[in-house]
C-alpha positions in Angstrom: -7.3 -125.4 105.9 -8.7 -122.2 105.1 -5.8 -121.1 103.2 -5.7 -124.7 101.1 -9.4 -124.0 99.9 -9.0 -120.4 99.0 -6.3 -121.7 97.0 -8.9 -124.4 95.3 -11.1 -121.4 94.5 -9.0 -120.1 91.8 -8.9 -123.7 90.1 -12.8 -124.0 90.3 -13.3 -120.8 89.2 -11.1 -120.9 85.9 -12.2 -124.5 85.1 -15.9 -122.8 85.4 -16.9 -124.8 88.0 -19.9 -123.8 90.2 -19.9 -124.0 93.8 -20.6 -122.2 97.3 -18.2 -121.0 99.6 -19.8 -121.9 103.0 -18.2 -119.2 106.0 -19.0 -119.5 109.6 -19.9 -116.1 110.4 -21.1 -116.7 114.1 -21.4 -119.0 116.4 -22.9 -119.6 119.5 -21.7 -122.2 122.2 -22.1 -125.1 122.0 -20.8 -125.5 118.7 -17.8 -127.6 117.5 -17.5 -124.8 114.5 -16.0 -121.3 115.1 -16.0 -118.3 113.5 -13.6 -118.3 110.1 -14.2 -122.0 109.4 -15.1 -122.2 106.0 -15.9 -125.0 103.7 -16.9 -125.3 99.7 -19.9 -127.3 98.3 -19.9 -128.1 95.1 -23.1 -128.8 92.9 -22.8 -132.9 93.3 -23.5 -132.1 96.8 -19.9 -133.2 98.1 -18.4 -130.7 101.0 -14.6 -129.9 101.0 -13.9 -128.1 104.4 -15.6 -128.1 108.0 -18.5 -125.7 109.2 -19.6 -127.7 111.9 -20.5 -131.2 112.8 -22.3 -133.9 110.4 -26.0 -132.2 111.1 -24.7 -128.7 110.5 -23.0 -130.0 107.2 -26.6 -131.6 106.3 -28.3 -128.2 105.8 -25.7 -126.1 104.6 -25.4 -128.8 102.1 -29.1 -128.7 101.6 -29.3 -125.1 101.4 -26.5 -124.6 99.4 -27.5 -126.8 96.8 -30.6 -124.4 96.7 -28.9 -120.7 96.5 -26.6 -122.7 93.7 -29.8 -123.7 91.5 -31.0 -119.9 92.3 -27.5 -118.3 91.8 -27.9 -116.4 95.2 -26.4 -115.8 98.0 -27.6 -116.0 101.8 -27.3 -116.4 105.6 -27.9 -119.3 106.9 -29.1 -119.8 110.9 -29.3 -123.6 112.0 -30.3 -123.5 115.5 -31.1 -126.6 117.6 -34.9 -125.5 118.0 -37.1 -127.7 116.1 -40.0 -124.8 115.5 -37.8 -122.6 113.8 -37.7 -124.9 111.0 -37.8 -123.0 107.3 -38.4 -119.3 109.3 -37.4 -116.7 107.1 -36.4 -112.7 107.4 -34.7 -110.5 105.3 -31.4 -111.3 104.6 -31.3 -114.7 106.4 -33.2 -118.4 106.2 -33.0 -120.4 109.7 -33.2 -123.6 110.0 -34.5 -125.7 113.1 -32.1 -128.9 113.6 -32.7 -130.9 116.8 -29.6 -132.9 116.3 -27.3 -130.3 116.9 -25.6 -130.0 120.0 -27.4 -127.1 121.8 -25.0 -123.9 120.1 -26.7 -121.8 116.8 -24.6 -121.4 113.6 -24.5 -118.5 110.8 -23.3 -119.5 108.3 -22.8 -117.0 104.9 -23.7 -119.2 101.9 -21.5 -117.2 98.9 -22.8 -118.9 95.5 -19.9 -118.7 92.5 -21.5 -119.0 89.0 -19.5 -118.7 86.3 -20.2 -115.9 84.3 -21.7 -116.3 80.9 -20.0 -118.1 78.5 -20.5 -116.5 74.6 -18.2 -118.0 71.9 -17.4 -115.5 69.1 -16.4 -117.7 65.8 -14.1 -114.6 63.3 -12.2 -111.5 63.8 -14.0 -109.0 61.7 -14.3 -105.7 63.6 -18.2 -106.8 65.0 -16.3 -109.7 66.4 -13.3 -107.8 68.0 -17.0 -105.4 69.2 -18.4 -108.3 70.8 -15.5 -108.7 72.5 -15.6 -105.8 73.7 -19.5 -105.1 74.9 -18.9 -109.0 76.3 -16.4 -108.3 79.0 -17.9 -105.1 80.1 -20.9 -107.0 81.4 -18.2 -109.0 83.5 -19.0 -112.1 80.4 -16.8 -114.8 79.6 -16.3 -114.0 76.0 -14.1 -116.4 73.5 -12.7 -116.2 70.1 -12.1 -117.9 67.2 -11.4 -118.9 63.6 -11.1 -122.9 63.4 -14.8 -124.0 62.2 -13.8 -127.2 64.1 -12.9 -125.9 67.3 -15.1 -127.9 70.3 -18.3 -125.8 72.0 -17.7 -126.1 75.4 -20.9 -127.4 77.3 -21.9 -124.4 79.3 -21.5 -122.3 76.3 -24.4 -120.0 76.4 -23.9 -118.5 73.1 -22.3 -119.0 69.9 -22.4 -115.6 67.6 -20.5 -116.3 64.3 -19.2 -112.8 62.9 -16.5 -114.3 60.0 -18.6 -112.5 57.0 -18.8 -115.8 54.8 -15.7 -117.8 56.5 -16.6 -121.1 58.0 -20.2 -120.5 59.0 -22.2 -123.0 58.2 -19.4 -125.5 60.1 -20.1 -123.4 63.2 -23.7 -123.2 63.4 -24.2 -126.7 62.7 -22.1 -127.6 65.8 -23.6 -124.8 67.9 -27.2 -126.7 66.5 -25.7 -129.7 68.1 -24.9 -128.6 71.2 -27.9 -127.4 71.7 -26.6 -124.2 72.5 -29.2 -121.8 73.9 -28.4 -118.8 71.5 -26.8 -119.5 68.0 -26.6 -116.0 66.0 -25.0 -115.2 62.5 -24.4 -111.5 62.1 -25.1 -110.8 58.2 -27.4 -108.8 56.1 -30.9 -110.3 55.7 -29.9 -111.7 52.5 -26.4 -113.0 53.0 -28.3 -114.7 56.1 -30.9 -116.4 54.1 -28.8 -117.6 51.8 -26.7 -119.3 54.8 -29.7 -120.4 56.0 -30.8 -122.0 52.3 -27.3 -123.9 52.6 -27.7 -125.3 55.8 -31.3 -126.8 54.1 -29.3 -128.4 51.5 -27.1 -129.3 54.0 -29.5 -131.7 55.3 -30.4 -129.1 58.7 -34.3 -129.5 59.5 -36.3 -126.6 59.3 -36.6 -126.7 63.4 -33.0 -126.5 63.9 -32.6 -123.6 61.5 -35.3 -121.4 63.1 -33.0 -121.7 66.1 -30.7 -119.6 64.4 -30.9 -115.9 64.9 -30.2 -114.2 61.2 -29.0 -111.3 60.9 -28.3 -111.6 64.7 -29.1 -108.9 67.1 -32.4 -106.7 68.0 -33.4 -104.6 65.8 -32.5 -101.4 67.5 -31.3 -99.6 63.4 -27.7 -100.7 64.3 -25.1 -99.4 61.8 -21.5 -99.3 63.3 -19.8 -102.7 64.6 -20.2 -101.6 67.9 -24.2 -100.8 67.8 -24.4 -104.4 66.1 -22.4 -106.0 69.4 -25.0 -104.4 71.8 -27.9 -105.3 69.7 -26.6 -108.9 70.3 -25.9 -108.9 73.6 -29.3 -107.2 73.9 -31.1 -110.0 72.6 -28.7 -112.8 74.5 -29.9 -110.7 77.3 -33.8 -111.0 76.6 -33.7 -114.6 75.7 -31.9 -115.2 79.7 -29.4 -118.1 78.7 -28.5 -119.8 82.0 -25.3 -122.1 82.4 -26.8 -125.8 81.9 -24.9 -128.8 81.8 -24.9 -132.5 80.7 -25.0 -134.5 84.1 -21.7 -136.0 83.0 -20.0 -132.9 82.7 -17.4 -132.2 85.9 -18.7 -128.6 86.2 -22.1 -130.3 86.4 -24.9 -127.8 87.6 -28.1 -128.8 89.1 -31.5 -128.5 86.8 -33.5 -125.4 87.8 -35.8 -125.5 90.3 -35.6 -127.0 94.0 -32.7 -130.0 94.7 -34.4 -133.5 95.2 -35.0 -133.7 99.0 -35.9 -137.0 101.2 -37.0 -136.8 105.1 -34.6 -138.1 107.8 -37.1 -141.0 109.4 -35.8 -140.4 112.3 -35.5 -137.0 113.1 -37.8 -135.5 110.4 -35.1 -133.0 108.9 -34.8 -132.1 105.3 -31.7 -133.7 103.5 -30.3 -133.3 100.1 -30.3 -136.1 97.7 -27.2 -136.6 97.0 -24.0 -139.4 96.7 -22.3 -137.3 99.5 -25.9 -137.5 101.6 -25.4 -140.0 104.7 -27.6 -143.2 103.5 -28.6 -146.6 104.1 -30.5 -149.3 102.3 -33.8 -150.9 103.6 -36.4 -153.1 101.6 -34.5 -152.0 98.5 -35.4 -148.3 99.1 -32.6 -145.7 100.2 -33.3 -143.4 103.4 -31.1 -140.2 103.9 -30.5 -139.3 106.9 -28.9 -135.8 108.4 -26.2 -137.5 110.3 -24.5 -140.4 111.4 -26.0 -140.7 114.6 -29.6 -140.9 112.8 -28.6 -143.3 110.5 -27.4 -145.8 113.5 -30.7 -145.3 115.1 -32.4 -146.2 112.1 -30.6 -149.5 111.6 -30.5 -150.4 115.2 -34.2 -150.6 114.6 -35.6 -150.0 111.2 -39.1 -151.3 111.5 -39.3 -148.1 114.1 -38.7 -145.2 111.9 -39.5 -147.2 108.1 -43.2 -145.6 108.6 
């Protein structure tokens, strides 16, 4: 098993998918998980592996969902000792969960973000710069000439460096997409005029003070490869973060904590999620942190609905 999902790694990484790789580090008897099980959770809260019975897969699937949204990465404890709920010290969050079955789990949370994504429309030499700069901060950085080429959804950037060759194409669609930074690297007059088209164009006057002409910081770059820092200096100031549509199927949580509901029965934390164990009552849904909770609950709801 763990050799099939290293192997599904690669896929989710080069389809810029983002997801944790869950590893038992420890684990202390009685637990059904052992050392070197390993499991990936992805950012629709499903869990492709096995680190440990249906509670254990509760929290890491809560907690992962969190180091995901925070692009970190942790230890996790889950112990069966109710009080140690949410305790913290360096290094390592632990988790209380009475329903486990007596053993303590850690569990190494590894979040995998993809890195940056900056499109570069042109091949002038400040593109093939960009380029350049781009991977050596480890960025995913893509090139281009076709004005009509699709914007991926995670695309962070869009820097258009054709000198006068299908601009105004490009920055329209990176307007669109609502790309975080849209850039046009040009003299301050070349860039206004671009800027003028886009008004006749029809662009409103919000969507073309998006647009960062002449593109960069102003740092007194001269040579194409000052030009590419200054960019990647201001992409860097302005912190772009990989956000996408809910539809998309490299879909990444909004920032900020995961939705979380309380198991009525034993009071644990649980992710909101599809792959969340659930059940309907009075048209609400309860989540529950295993299977065994969720019986309990419909064996008597009327108990546990308060």
């Amino acid at each position: 098993m763990r050799a099939d999902l290293l192997s599904r790694v690669d896929g989710l990484r080069s389809g810029r998918t983002p997801f944790v790789l869950a590893t038992v580090v420890r684990a202390e008897r009685p637990t059904s998980a052992k050392p070197g099980d390993c499991a990936l959770v992805l950012a629709d809260g499903t869990i492709d592996g096995f680190v440990g019975g249906a509670c254990a897969e509760s929290t890491v699937r809560l907690e992962s969902l969190r180091l995901l949204q925070a692009g970190e990465s942790g230890l996790l404890r889950i112990t069966p000792r109710a009080g140690d709920g949410g305790t913290a010290e360096e290094g390592v969050r632990t988790v209380g969960n009475p329903c486990l079955s007596g053993g303590t789990l850690e569990i190494f949370l590894e979040a995998m973000i993809p890195p940056v994504l900056v499109v570069v429309h042109g091949e002038a030499p400040v593109a093939r710069a960009l380029v350049r700069v781009g991977h050596a901060l480890d960025w995913d950085v893509r090139t281009g000439v076709d004005p009509a080429a699709p914007i991926a959804p995670d695309t962070a950037a869009v820097v258009v460096a054709s000198h006068g060759r299908g601009e105004a194409p490009v920055l329209r669609a990176a307007l669109r997409a609502e790309v975080p930074y849209v850039a046009l690297v040009a003299s301050r007059r070349r860039a206004a005029g671009v800027l003028d088209d886009l008004a006749a164009q029809g662009v409103p006057a919000g969507q073309r003070e998006r647009i960062h002409a002449p593109a960069g910081l102003d740092i007194g770059a001269r040579t194409a490869q000052e030009i590419a820092l200054s960019v990647f200096a201001e992409i860097v100031a302005q912190s772009p973060r990989v956000v996408l549509p809910a539809s998309s199927p490299a879909d990444v949580p909004p920032a900020g904590e995961p939705a979380v509901a309380i198991d009525p029965v034993c009071g644990m934390e649980v992710a909101v999620t599809t792959a969340s164990i659930s059940a309907q009552h009075d048209g609400e849904t309860a989540y529950f942190c295993g299977t065994g909770c969720r019986q309990a609950f419909l064996d008597d709801p009327q108990r546990f609905a308060r």
